[in-house]
C-alpha positions as CSV (number, residue, x, y, z in Angstrom):
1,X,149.5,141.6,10.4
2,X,150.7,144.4,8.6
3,X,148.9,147.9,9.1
4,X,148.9,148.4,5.2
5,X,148.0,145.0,4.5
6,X,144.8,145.2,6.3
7,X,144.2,148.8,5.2
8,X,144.2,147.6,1.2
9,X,142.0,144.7,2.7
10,X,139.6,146.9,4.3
11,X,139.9,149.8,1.3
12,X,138.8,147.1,-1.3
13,X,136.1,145.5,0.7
14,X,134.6,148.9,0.9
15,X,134.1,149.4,-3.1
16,X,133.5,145.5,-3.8
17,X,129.6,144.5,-4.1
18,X,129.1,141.8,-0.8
19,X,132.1,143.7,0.7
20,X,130.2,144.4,4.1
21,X,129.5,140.9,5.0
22,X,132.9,139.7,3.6
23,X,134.1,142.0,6.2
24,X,131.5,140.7,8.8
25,X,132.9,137.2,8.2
26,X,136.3,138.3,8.5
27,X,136.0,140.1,11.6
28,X,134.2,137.0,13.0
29,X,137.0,134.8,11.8
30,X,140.2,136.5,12.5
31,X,139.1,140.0,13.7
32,X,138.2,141.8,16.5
33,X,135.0,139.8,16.9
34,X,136.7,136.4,16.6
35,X,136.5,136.6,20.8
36,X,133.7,137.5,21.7
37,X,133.3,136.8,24.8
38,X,135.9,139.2,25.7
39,X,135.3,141.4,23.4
40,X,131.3,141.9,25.0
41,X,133.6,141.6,28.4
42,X,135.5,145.0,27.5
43,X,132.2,146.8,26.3
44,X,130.5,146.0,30.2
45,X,133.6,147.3,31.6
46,X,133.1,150.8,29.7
47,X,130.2,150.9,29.9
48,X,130.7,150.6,34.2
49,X,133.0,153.3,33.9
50,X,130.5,155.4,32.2
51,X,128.2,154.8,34.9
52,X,130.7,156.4,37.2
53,X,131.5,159.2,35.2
54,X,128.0,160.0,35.2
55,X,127.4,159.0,39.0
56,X,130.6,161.7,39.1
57,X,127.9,164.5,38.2
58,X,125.1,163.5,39.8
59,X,123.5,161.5,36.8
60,X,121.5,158.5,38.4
61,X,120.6,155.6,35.5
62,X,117.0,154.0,37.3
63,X,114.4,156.0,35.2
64,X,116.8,157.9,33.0
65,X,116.0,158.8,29.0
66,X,119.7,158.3,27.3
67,X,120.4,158.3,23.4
68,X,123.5,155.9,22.4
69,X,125.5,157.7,19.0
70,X,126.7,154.5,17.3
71,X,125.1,151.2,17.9
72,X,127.5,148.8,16.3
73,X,127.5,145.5,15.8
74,X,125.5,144.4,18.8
75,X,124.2,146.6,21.8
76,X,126.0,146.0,24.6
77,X,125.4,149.3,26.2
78,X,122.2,149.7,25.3
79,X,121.2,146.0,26.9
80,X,122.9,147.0,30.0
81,X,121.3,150.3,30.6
82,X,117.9,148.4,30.4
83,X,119.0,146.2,32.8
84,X,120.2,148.8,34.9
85,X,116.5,150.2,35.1
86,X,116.5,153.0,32.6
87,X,113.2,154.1,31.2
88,X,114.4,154.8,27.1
89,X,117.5,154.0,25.3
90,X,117.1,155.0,22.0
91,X,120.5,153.9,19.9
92,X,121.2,155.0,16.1
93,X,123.8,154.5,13.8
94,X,124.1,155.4,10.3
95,X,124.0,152.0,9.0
96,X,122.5,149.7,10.1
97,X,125.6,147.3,11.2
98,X,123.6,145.6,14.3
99,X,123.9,141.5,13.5
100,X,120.7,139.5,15.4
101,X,123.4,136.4,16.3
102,X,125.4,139.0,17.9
103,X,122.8,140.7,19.5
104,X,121.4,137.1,21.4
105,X,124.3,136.4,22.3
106,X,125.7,139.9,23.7
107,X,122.5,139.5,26.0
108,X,123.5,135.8,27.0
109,X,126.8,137.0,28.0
110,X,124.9,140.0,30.1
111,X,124.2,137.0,32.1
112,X,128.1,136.6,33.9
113,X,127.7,141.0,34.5
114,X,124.5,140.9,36.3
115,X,126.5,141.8,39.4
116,X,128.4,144.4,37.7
117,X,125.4,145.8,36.4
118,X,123.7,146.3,39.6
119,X,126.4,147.7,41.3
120,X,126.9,150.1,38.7
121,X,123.0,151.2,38.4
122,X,122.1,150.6,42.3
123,X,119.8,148.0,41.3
124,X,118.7,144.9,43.5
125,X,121.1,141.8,41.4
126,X,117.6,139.8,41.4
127,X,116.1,142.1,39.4
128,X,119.1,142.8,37.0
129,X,118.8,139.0,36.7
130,X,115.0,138.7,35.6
131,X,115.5,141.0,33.2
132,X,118.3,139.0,31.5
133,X,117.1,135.8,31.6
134,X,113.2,137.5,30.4
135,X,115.6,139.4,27.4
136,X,117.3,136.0,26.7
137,X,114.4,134.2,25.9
138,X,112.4,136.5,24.1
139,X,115.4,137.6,22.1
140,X,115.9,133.9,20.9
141,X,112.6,133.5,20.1
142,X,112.5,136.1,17.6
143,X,111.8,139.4,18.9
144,X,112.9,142.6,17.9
145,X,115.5,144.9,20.4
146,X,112.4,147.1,21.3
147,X,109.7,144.4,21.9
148,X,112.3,142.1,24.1
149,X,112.9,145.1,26.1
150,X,109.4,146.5,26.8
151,X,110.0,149.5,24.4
152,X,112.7,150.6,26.5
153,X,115.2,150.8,24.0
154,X,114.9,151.6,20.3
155,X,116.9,150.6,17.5
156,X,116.7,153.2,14.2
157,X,119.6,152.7,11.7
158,X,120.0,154.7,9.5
159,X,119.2,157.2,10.9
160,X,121.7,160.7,11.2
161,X,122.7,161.7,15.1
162,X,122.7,164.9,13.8
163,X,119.4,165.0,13.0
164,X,117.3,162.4,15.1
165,X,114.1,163.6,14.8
166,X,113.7,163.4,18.8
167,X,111.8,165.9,20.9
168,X,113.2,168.9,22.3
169,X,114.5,168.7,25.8
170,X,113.5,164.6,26.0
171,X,116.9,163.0,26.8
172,X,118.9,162.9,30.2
173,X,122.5,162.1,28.6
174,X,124.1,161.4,25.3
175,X,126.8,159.1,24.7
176,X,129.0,157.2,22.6
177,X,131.8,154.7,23.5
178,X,134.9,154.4,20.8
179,X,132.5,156.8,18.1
180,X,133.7,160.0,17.4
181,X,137.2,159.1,16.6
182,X,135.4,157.4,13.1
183,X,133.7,160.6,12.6
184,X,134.3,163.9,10.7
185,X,135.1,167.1,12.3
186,X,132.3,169.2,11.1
187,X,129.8,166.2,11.7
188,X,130.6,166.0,15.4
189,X,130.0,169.8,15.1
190,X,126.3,168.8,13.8
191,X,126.0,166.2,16.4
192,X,126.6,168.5,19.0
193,X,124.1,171.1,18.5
194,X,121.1,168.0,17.4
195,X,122.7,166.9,21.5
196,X,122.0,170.6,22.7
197,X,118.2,170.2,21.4
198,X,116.9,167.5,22.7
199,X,119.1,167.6,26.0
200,X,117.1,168.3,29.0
201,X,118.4,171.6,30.9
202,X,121.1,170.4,33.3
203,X,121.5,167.2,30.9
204,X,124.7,165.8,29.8
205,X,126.9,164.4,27.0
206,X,129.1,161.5,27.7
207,X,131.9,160.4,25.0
208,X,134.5,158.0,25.4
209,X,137.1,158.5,22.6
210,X,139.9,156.6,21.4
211,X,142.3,159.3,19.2
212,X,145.3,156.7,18.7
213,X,146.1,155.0,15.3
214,X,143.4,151.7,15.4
215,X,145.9,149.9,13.2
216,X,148.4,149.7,16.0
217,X,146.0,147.1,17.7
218,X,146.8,144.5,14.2
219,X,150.5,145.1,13.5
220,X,152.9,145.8,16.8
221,X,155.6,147.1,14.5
222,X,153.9,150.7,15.1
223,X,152.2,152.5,17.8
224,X,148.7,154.8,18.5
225,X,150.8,158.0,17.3
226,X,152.2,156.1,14.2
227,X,149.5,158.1,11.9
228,X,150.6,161.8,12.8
229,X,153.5,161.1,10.6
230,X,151.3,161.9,7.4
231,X,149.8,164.6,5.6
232,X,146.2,164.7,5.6
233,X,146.2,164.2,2.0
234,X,148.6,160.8,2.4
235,X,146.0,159.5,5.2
236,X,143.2,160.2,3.0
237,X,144.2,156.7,0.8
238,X,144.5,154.7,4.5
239,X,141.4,155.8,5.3
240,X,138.5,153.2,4.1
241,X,134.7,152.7,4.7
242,X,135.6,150.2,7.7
243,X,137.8,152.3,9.4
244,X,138.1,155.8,8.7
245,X,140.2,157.5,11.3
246,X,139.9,161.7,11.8
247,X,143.1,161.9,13.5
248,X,141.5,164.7,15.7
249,X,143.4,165.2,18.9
250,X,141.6,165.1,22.5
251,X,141.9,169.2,23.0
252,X,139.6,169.6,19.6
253,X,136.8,167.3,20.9
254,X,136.5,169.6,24.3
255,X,136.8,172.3,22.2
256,X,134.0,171.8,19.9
257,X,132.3,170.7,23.2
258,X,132.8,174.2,24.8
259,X,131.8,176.2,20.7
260,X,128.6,174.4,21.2
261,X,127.8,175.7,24.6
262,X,128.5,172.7,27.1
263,X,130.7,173.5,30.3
264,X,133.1,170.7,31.1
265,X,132.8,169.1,33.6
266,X,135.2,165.9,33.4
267,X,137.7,165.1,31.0
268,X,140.6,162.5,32.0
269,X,142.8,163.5,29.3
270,X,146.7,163.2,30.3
271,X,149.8,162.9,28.3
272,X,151.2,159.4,29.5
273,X,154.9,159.3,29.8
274,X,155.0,156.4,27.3
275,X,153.4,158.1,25.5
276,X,155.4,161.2,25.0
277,X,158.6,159.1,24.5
278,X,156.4,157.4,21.4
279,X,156.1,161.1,20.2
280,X,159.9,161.7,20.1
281,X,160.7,158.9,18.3
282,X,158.7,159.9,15.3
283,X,158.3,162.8,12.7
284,X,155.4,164.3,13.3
285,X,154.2,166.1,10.4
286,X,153.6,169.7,10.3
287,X,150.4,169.2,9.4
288,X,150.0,169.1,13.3
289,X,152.6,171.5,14.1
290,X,149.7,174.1,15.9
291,X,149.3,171.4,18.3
292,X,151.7,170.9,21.8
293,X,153.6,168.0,22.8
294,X,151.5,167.4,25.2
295,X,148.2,167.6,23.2
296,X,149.6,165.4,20.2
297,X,150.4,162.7,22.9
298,X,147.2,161.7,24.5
299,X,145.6,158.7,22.7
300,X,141.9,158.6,24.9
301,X,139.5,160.9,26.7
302,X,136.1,160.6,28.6
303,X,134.9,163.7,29.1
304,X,131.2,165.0,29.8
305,X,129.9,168.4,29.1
306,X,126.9,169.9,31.1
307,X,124.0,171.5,28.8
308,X,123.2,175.0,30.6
């Protein structure tokens, strides 16, 4: 498919009355969610490499408090960190995009990752197990997220991460997986400080971010770096209320982490050779011309910053 195709798509969807579930149903049909299997497959794969990260710094999951930025469509992460044996997961998003068929069967396929999941948390499989097949069933008989969990986690949407109303010094780690790319500069700013309040002391921040161009993944005609050849002002009109794109690079994420007070402690950003052979086949515009080679090049980073 052609990126521009989809971006008119996805730009008049976002004005049309009934355009969210248009979308919904389009994304089922012949988008992203169209496998889902795999697509929940990926998820439980991040979200075990979280788990390392955090295991990295001495972050153990049985009896931790975590808050998710950016539920989505269903809550993979969430799910697995209650089956994992944490005590809270609360999870907010701005809208409230979380679909209840996607959500039962997100928890069904938690069923073929019970193993994953146990390895990951250092939980007994049996007991990673029971609480699936317990989740299953009371999800499909109509209970809400919290009550199908024990009140372990909590679904709010909307509701702002920059201003979540939680308790000061109550949460272990905040995260996010494939979130802050969508965002605004100056919001992750906001985010950032709500993240320093209610962190315990010695808690952490987690973010996995992907800072390539997301229309690459429909049309392979162009690659992640394809977008640093406009001005801001000509990304504006590809930018849409499905799939707006900030075009931040990984250094300013760990440098907004660092202006709000969090030491660094990982952050697996590299400049792949394929990368930076993508980069000198385009015109980059100068727009990005304070940034290095190097820096414009890298398309993900994990990284977790320590609150003092």
């Amino acid at each position: 498919m052609n990126w521009r195709f989809k971006g008119f798509v996805q730009k008049a969807l976002g004005v049309l009355p009934g355009g969210t579930e248009l979308h919904y149903i389009l994304q089922r049909r012949y988008g992203g969610l169209r496998d889902f299997d795999t697509e929940c497959d990926t998820k439980v794969e991040d979200w075990r490499l979280m788990l390392g990260h955090l295991d990295s710094v001495g972050i153990a999951l049985p009896g931790a408090r975590l808050l998710e930025m950016g539920t989505g469509w269903y809550p993979t992460f969430p799910f697995c960190l209650f089956l994992g044996g944490a005590a809270r997961v609360a999870t907010v998003d701005l809208k409230p995009h979380l679909r209840a068929d996607l959500t039962r069967m997100c928890a069904a396929r938690l069923g073929a990752h019970t193993s994953v999941i146990a390895d990951a948390s250092g939980c007994r499989e049996s007991e990673v197990a029971a609480r699936q097949r317990a989740l299953v069933v009371a999800l499909d008989r109509g209970a809400s997220i919290d009550s199908a969990t024990d009140g372990v986690v909590i679904y709010r949407a909307p509701c702002d991460a920059s201003n979540t109303e939680l308790k000061d010094a109550t949460v272990d780690v905040v995260f996010s997986n494939s979130v802050l790319e969508h965002v605004p500069g100056p919001v992750i700013e906001a985010c950032l400080v709500e993240s320093r309040r209610i962190l315990r002391p010695r808690g952490v921040i987690f973010h996995s971010v992907n800072c390539g161009d997301h229309y690459a993944y429909v049309d392979r005609t162009i690659d992640q770096l394809h977008y640093l050849g406009y001005s801001g002002r000509a990304w504006e009109f590809w930018n849409n209320a499905f799939l707006y794109q900030n075009r931040l690079r990984a250094v300013d994420f760990t440098r907004m982490v660092k202006k709000a007070g969090f030491a660094i402690e990982v952050d697996t950003s590299r400049a792949r050779p394929e990368r930076l052979a993508q980069l000198d086949a385009i015109t980059v515009h100068p727009d990005f011309a304070h940034y290095s080679r190097e820096q414009l090049a890298i398309t993900s980073i994990d990284f977790i910053g320590r609150n003092p």
